[in-house]
N, C-alpha and C positions, 0 to 999 in steps of 0.2 A: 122557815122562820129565821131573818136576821138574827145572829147574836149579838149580843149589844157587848159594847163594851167602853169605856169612859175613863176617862187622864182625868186625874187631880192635880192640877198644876201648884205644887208647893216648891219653888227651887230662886224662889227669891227670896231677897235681903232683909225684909223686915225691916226697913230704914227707918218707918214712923212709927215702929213697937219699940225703937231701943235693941232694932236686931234680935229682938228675943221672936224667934216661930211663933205666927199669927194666928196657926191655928192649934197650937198646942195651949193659948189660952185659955182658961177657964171659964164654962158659961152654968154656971149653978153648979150641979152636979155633976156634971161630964165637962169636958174641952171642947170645942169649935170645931175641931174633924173629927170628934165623935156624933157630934149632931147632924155633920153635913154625911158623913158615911150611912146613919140610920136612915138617911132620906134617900142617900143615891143606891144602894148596896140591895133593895127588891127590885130596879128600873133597871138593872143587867145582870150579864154573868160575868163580867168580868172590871177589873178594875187595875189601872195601874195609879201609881204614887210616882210622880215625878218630880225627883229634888235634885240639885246640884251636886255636881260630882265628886266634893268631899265632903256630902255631907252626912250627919249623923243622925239626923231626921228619923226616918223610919225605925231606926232602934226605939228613937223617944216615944213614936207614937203607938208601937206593940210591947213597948218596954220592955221587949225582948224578941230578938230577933228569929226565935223559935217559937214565939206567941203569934205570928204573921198569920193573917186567915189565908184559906188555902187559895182564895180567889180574889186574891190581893197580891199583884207584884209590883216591885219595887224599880222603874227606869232613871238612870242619870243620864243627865244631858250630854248630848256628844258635843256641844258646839261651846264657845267659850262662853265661862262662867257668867251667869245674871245675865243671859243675852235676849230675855223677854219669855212671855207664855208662848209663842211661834215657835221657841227651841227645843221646850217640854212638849208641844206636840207633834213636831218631826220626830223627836228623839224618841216620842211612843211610836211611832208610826215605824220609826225604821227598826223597834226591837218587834213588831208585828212582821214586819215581814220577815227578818230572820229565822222570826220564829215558824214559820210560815202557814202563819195566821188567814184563815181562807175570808176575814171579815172586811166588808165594803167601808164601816163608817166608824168612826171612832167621835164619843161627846167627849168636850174639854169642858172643867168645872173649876173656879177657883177654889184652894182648898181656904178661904177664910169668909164662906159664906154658911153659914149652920142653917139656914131656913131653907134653899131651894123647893121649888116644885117638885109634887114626888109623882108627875106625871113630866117631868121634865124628855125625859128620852124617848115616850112614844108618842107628844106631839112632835115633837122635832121629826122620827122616824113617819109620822102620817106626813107631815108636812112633804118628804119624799115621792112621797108619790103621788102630789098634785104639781110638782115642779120637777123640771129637767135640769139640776144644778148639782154643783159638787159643794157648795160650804152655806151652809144656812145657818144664822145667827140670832140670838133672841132677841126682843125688844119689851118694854114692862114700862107703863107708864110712858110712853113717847120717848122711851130712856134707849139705844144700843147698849145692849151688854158684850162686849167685845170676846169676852174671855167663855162665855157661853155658848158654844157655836158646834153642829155636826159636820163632822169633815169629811169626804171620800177620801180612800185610803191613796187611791192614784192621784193625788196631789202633792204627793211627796217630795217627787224632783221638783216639781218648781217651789216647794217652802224652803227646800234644801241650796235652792240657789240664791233665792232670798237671801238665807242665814250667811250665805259664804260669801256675799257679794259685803262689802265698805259704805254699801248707803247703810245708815239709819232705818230704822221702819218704825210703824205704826199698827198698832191690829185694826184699827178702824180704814188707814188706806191700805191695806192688803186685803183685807174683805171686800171694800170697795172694787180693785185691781180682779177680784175674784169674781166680784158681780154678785156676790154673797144675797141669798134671799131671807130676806126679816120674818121671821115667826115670830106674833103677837101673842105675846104671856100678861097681859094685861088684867086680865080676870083671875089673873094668879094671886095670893097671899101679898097684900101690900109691901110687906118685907122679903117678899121670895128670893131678890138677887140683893138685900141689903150683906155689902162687906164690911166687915171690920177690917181700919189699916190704923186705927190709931185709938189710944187711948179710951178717947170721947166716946169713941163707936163701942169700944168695949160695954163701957157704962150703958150706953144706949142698946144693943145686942140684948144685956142685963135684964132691963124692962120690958123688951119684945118679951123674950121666953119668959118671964113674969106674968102675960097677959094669956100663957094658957090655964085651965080653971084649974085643972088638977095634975101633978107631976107624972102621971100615970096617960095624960095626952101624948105624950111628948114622945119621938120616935127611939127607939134605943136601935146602938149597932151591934148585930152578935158576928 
């Protein structure tokens, strides 16, 4: 059996929160990576947090850094600061192989979405083994979700050349460049990849988790 294992990519700016971390917002009673952790934390065994390399993030988010669950580690980016979700996932990838991690595929999740799929990891993983590719990516609603995508772990030097090369990039043309195959989440939860990156969406987030009937639906993270 694959072990699963999956990046939460949190190592950006917050520019349209006012810089304040996106998903340490609050969504009722919990924050936004507690919501998004209760959904991804059954669909692996492992999980890392990838935030910016001085950041204080993960203190915030086990508000104490000895409260860390045991299958939760923490990766800083190797590549220069706010250099996109492609540097949180090299930078998981290359503390996997250090580590020497015997796993083929690693999911990347943004950390400011609290609804995902809580079968998100093993359509991705079926979808595996009807296709002969190495980066499959979600799509929901005739939507690409860029930042939702299973990697092979042997893709490493070439996202690592990527990152160190002077172009620019995109996650949509580096998927593209990849040949990335589209797994359809469509029949998913109409909000399943909805982000919060700004206020409005807060409010809007707000109402989503309002529409379930009793607070006792709702998924908790332990």
């Amino acid at each position: 059996m694959e072990k699963g294992i999956a990046v939460v990519l949190a190592g950006g700016r917050s520019s349209r929160m006012g810089g304040q971390p996106k998903c340490l917002c609050s969504l009722g009673e919990e924050r936004i990576i507690d919501s998004l952790l209760s959904r991804l934390t059954p669909q692996v065994d492992e999980i890392l947090l990838n935030i910016a390399p001085d950041s204080t993030l993960a203190e915030n988010i086990f508000r104490h850094p000895t409260h860390r669950p045991a299958h939760i580690s923490v990766v800083k980016d190797l590549y220069s600061p706010f250099s996109g979700p492609l540097a949180g996932i090299a930078s998981s990838m290359q503390y996997l192989r250090v580590a020497n991690s015997a796993v083929n595929w690693l999911l990347s999740v943004a950390s400011d979405t609290p609804f995902i799929p809580t079968d998100l990891y093993s359509r991705f993983l079926q979808a595996t083994t009807l296709h002969n590719n190495h980066v499959y990516v979600a799509k929901h609603n005739h939507q690409q979700q860029y930042v939702f995508a299973l990697w092979n772990i042997s893709l490493l030097p070439q996202l690592d050349a990527i990152l160190r090369s002077t172009k620019k990039y995109r996650m949509q043309d580096i998927l593209r460049l990849l040949q990335a195959v589209t797994v359809d989440f469509s029949n998913s939860e109409e909000n399943a990849f909805f982000n919060v990156n700004t206020p409005q969406d807060l409010i809007a987030a707000h109402s989503i988790s309002a529409q379930y009937k009793d607070p006792s639906d709702l998924p908790r993270y332990r």
